[in-house]
PLY file of the C-alpha trace (Angstrom):
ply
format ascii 1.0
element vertex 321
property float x
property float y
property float z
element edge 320
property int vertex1
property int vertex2
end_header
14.49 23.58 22.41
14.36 21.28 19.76
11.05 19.99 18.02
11.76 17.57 15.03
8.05 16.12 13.43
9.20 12.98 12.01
7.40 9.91 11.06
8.14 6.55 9.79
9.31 5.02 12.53
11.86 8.05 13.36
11.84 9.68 16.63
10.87 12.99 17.69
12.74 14.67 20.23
12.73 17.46 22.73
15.52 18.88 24.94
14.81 21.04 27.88
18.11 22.74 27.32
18.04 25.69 24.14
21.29 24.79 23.02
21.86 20.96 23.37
25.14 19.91 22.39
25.27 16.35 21.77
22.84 13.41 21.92
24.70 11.49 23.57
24.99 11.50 27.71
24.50 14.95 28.99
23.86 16.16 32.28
22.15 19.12 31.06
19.38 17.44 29.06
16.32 15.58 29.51
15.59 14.12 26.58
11.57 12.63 25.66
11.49 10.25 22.34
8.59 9.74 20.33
8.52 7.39 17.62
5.66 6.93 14.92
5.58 3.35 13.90
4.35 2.30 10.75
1.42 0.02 11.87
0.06 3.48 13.76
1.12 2.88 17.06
2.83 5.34 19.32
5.93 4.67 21.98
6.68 7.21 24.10
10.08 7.27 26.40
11.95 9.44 28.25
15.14 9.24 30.40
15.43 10.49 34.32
18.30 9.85 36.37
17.92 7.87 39.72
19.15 10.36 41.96
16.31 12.47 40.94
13.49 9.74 41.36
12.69 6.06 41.84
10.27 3.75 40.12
7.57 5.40 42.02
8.41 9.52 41.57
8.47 8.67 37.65
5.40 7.16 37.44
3.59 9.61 39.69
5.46 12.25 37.08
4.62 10.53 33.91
1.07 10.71 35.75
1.07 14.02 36.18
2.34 14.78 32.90
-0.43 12.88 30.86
-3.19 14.37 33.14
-2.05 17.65 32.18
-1.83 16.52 28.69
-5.50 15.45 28.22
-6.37 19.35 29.24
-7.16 18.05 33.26
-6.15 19.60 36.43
-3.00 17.97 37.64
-4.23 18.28 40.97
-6.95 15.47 40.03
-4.62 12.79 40.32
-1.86 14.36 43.14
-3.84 16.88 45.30
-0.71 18.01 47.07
2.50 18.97 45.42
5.30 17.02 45.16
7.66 16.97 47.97
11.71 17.35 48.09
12.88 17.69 51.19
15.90 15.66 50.83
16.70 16.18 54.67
14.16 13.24 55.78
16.56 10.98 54.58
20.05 12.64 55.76
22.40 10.82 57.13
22.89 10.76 61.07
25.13 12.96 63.19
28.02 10.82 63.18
26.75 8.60 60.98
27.23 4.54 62.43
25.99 1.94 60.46
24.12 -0.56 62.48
24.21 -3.68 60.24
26.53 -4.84 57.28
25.32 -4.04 53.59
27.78 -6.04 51.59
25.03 -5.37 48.64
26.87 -1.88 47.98
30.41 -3.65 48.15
31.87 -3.21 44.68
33.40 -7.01 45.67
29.92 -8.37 45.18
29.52 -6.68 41.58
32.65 -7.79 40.05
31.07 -9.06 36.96
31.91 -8.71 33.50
29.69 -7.15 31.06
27.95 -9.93 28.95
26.03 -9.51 25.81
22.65 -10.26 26.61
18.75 -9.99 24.87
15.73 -9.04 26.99
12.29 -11.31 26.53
8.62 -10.66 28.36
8.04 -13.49 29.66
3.57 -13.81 30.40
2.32 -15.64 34.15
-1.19 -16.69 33.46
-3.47 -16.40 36.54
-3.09 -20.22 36.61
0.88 -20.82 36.20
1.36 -17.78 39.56
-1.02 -19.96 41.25
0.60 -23.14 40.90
3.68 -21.44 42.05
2.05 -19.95 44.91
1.00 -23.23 45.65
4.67 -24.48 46.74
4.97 -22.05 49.05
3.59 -21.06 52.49
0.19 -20.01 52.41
0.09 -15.99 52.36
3.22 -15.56 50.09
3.45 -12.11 48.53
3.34 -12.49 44.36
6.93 -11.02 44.17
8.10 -13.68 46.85
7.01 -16.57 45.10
7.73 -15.58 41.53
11.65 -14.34 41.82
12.19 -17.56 44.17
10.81 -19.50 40.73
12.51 -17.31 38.44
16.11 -17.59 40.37
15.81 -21.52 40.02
15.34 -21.39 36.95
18.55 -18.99 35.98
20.22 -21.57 38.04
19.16 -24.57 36.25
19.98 -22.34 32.41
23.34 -21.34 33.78
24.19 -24.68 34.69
25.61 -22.98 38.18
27.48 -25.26 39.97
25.83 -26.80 43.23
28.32 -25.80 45.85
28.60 -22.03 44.55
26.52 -19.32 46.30
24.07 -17.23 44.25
23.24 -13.73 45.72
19.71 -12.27 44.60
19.04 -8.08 45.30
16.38 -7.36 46.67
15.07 -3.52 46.18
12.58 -2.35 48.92
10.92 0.65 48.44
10.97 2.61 52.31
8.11 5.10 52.26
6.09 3.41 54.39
9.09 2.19 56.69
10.18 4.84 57.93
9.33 6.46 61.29
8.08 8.96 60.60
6.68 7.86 57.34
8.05 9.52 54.53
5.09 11.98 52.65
3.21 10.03 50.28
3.77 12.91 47.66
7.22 12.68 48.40
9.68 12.82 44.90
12.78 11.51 45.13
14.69 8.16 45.41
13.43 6.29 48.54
14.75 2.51 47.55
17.23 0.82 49.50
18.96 -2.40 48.72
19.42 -5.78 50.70
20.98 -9.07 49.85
20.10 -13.02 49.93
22.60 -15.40 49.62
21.94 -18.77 48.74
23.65 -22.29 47.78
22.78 -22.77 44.36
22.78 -26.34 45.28
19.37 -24.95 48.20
17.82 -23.04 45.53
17.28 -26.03 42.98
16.84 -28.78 45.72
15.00 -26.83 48.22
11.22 -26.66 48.24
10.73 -23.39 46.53
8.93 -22.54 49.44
12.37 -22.60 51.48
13.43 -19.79 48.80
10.87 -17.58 48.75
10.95 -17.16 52.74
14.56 -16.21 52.79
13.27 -13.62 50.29
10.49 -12.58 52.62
12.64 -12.13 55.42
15.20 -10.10 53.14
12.30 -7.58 52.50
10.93 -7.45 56.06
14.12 -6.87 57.76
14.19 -3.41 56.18
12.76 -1.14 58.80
13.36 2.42 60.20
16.73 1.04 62.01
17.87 -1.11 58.65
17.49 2.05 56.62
19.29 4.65 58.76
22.36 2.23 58.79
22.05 2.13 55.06
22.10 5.73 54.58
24.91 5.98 57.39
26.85 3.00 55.36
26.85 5.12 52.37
27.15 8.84 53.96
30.73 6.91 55.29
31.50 5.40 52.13
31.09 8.64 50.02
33.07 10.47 52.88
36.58 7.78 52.68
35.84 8.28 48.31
34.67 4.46 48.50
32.48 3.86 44.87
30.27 1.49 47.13
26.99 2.02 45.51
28.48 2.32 41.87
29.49 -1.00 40.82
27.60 -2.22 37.17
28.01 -5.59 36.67
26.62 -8.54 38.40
28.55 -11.67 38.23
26.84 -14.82 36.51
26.27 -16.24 39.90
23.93 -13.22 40.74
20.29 -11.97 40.19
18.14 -8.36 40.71
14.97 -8.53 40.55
13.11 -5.37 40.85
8.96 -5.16 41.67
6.56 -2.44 39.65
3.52 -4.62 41.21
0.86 -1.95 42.55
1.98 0.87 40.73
-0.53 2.61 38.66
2.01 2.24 35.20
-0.67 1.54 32.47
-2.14 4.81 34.02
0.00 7.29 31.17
-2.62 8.17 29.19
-1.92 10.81 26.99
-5.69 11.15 25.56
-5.31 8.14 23.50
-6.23 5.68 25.80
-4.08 3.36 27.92
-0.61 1.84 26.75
-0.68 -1.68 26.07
2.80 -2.28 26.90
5.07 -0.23 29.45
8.23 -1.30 30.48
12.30 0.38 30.76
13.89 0.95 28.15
17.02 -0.38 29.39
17.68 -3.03 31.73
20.76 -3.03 34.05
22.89 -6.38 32.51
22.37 -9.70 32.43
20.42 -11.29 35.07
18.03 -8.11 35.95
14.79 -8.57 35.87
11.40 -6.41 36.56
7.96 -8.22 37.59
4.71 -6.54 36.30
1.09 -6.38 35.93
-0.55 -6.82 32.87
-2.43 -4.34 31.28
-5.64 -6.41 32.14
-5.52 -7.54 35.54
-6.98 -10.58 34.73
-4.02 -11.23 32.71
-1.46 -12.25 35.48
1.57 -10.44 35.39
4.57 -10.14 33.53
8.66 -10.79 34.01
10.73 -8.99 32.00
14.69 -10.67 32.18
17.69 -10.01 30.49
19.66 -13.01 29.92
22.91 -13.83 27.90
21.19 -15.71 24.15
22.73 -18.83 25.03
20.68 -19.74 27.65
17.70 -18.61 26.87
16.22 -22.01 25.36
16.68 -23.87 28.68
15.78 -20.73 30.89
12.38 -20.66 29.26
11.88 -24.71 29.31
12.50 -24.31 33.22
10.39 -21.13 33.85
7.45 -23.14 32.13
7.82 -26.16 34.14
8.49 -28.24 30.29
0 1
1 2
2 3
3 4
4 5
5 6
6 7
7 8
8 9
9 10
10 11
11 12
12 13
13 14
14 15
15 16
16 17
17 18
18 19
19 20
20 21
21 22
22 23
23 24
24 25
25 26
26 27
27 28
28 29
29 30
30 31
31 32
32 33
33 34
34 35
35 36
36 37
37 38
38 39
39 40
40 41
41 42
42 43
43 44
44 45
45 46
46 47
47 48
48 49
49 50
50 51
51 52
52 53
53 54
54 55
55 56
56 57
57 58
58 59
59 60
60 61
61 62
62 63
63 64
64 65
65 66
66 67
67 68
68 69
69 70
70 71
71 72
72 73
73 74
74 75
75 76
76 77
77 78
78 79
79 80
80 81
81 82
82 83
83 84
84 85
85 86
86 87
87 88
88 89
89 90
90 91
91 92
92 93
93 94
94 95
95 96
96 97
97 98
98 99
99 100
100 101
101 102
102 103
103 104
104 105
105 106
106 107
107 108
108 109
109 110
110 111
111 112
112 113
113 114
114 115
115 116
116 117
117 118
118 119
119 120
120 121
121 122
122 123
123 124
124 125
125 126
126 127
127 128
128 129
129 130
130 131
131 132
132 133
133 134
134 135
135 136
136 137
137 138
138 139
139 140
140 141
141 142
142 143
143 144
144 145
145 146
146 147
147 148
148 149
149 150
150 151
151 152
152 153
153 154
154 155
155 156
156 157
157 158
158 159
159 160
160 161
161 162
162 163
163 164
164 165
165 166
166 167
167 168
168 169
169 170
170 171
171 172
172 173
173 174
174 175
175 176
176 177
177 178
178 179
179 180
180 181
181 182
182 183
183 184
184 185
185 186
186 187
187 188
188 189
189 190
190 191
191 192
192 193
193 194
194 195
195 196
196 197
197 198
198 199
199 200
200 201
201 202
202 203
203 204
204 205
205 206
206 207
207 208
208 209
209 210
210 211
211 212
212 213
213 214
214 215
215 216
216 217
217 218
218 219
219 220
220 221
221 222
222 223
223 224
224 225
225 226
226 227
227 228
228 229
229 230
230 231
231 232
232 233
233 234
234 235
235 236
236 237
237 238
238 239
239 240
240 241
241 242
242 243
243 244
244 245
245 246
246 247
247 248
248 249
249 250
250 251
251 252
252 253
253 254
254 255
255 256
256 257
257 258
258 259
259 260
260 261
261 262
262 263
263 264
264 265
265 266
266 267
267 268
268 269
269 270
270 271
271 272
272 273
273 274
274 275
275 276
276 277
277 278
278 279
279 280
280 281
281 282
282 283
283 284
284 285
285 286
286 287
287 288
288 289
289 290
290 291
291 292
292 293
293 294
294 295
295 296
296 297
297 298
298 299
299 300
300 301
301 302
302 303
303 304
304 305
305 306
306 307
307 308
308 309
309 310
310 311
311 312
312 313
313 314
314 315
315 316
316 317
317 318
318 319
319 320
């Protein structure tokens, strides 16, 4: 291991290896960063890999980690022990893929990397309800805010009318599954499916039109939607396909990725909760990730990377000015 005590604004950083050989990418470390800043605040990151874990197995792990580190039992927060039986979520016996996923298609990530700058952008209580408001009554928060947020890419991109703009949609399957998968379980249990819209719809369209093509992205992953996933992908792998590998997102495109309901200004390391948590890197241009606030009362948050020269008009259409 390595222990360096720095301060300043320097980092402080432990491997899990003895003999780490770069710090660079390394599949045999696990690095956690520390770094003092000078007004006395602390940031804390640390890098996992998403074969090991989704959004939800690292937060119930950071969880887990700052219970232990305030001196409690571990078992006070997650009475049972993780689970890892990767075999709940094997594919089939031959695997057949029930329904078409052309979100894995490398075809539909065919972008180019773009430089790009990430902002927080604050929802007051007030703004989400307005939003709300043009939809359907009963709209789920994420619904109604990525359906807002992908008009307004649209109108900072200047996209043209007649081209079609794809959003991902990231569904987290625990709770779909039949059997439902353990609620201790640790692991990666996302799946991924895809709306495609006229860009021409998405600005002219009530925004209530939007946000129910979203909704009905997100309920149509059941049980039978995410056996033909994993079936899609155990075939893919098999013919040496890179389906689920592709980076880049074309302009056209959006991801927009829900932490809302997970416990994630719960890390307390003895010094109270973090005022700010967030990933430390986002995925390209045109990702984004949809948060509570610290305070509940707050609203939440969007966090979007976007290419710099857009960013002006973006933020004029997100805030209705």
């Amino acid at each position: 291991q390595r222990d360096c005590q720095l301060k300043g604004g320097q980092m402080v950083e432990v491997f899990t290896d003895k003999q780490p050989k770069s710090r660079g990418r390394s599949t045999t470390t696990s690095p956690i960063e520390v770094t003092f800043l000078k007004c006395g605040g602390v940031a804390v990151g640390t890098g996992m890999h998403h074969v090991t874990m989704d959004g939800a197995g690292a937060i119930q792990f950071i969880r887990t980690w700052t219970t232990l580190a305030r001196g409690l039992d571990a078992a006070s927060v997650h009475p049972s022990p993780p689970v890892h039986d990767r075999t709940v979520l094997r594919a089939r016996s031959p695997p057949h893929a029930t329904f078409e996923h052309p979100v894995y298609s490398p075809s539909n990530l065919n972008g180019l990397p773009r430089p790009f700058v990430t902002r927080v952008y604050a929802v007051s209580p007030k703004l989400l309800a307005g939003i709300k408001s043009s939809c359907a009554p009963g709209v789920s928060t994420y619904c109604a805010l990525t359906a807002h947020l992908w008009r307004a890419m649209c109108v900072a991109r200047g996209l043209a009318p007649d081209a079609e703009s794809r959003l991902r949609v990231p569904a987290n399957i625990r709770q779909r599954l039949r059997p439902q998968l353990p609620a201790n379980y640790f692991g990666n249990a996302i799946v991924r499916d895809l709306v495609t819209v006229r860009v021409g719809d998405v600005l002219s369209q009530p925004l209530g039109f939007v946000a129910e093509r979203i909704k009905r992205a997100v309920a149509r992953v059941d049980d039978a939607f995410v056996r033909s996933v994993i079936d899609y992908l155990e075939v893919e792998s098999e013919k040496g396909s890179q389906a689920a590998r592709g980076q880049f997102m074309p302009e056209t495109d959006l991801w927009v990725v829900s932490w809302l309901g997970m416990p994630i200004h719960d890390a307390d390391f003895g010094w109270g909760c973090p005022k700010f948590v967030a990933p430390a890197q986002m995925f390209g241009s045109g990702t984004a990730y949809v948060t509570q606030a610290p305070d509940k009362d707050d609203g939440v948050s969007v966090l979007f990377a976007l290419e710099p020269e857009y960013l002006q008009c973006f933020e004029k259409a997100f805030y209705g000015e």
